[in-house]
Short mmCIF file of the C-alpha atoms (twelve columns), coordinates in Angstrom:
data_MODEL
# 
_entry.id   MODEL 
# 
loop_
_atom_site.group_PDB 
_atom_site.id 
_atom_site.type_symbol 
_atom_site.label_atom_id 
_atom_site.label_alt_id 
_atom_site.label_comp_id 
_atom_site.label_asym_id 
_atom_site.label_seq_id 
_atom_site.Cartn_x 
_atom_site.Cartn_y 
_atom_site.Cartn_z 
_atom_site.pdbx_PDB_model_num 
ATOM 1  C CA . UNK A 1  13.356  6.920  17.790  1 
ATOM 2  C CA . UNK A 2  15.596  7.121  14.474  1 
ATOM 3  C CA . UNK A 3  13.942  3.593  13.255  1 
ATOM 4  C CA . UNK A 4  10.699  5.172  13.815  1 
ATOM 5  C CA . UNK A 5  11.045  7.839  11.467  1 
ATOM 6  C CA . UNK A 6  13.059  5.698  9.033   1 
ATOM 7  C CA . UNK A 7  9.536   3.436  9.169   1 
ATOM 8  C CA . UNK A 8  7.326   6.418  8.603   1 
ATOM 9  C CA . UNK A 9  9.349   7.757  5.593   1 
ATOM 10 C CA . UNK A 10 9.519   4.056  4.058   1 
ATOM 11 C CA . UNK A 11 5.200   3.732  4.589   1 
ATOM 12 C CA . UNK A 12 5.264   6.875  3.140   1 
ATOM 13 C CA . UNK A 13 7.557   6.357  0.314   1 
ATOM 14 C CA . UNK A 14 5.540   2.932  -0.287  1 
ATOM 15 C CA . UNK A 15 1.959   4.434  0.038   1 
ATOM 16 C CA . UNK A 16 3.424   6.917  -2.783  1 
ATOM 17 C CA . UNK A 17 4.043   4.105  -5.120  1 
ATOM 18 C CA . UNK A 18 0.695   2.063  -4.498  1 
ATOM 19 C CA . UNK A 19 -1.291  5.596  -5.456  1 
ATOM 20 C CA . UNK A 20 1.287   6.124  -8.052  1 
ATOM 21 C CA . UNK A 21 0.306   2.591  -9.813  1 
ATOM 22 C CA . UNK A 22 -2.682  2.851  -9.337  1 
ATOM 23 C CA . UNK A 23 -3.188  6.407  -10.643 1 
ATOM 24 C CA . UNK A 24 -1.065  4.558  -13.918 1 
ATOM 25 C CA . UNK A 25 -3.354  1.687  -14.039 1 
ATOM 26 C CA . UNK A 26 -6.401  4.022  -13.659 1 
ATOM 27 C CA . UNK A 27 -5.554  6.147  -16.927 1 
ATOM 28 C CA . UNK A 28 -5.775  2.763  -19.345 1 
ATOM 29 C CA . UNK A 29 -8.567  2.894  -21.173 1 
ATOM 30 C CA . UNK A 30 -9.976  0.232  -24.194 1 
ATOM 31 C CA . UNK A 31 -10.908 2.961  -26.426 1 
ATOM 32 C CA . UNK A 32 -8.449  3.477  -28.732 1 
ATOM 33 C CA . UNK A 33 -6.927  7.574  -28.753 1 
ATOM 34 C CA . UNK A 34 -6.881  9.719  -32.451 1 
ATOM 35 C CA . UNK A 35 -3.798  9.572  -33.146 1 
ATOM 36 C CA . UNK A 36 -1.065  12.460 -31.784 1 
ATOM 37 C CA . UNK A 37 1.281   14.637 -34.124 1 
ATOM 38 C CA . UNK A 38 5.107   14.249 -32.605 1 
ATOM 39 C CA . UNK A 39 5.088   17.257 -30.114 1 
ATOM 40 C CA . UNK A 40 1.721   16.101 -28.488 1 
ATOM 41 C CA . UNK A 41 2.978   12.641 -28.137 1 
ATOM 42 C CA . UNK A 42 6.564   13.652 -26.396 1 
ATOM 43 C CA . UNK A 43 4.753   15.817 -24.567 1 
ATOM 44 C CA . UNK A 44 2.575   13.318 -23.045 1 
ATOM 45 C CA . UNK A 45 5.433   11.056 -22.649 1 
ATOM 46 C CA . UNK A 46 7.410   13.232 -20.469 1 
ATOM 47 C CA . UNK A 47 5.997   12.420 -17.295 1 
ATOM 48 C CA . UNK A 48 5.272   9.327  -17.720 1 
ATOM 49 C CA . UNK A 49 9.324   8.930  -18.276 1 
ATOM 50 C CA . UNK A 50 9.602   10.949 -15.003 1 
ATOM 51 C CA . UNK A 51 7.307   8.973  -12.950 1 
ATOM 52 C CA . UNK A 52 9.123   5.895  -14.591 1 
ATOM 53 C CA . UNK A 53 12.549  7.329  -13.330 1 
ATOM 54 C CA . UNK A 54 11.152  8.166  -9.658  1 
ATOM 55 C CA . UNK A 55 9.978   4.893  -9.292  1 
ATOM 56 C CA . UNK A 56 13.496  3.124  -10.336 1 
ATOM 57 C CA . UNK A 57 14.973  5.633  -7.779  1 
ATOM 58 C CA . UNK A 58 12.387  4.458  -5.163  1 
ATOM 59 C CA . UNK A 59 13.246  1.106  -5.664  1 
ATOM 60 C CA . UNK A 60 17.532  1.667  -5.277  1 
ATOM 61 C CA . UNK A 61 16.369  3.543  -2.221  1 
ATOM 62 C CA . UNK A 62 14.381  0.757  -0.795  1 
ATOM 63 C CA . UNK A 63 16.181  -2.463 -2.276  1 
ATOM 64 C CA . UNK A 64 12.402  -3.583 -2.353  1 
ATOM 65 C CA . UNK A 65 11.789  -6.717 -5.195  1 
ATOM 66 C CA . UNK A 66 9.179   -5.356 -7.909  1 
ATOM 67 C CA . UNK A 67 7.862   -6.326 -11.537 1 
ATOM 68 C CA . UNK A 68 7.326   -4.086 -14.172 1 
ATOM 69 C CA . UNK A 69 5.034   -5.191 -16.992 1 
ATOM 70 C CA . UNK A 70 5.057   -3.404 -20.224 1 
ATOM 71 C CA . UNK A 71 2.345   -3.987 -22.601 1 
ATOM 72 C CA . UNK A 72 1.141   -2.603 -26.044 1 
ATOM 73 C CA . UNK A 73 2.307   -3.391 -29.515 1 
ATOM 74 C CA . UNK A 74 5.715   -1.638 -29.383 1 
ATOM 75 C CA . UNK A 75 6.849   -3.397 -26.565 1 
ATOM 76 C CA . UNK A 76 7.152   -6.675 -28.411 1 
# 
């Protein structure tokens, strides 16, 4: 019974993180943005730094093997 529920939480916990990317990979778009003044920019940034931070803590939790690819200009 306890390795049931230990297998529902950890579909659960990975059916979070596939809707989770893919709500990330869903919010690229190729048109570039105007630009942002300082607070709008940190203030977009915030939870995207959460979501960033949940998802490290997902992975410590589950020991599963992932790849993060960061891509833009100021990732060089």
């Amino acid at each position: 019974m306890a390795k049931d529920k230990k297998k529902k939480k950890k579909n659960k916990e990975l059916e979070t993180a596939r809707v989770s990317a893919a709500a990330v990979a869903g919010s690229v778009s190729e048109e570039p943005k105007p630009n942002l003044s300082r607070k709008e920019f940190e203030k977009a940034l915030e939870p995207l730094q959460t979501e960033l931070v949940r998802m490290q803590e997902w992975v410590k939790a589950s020991g599963t093997k992932i790849c993060v690819l960061f891509e833009g200009r100021d990732t060089a």
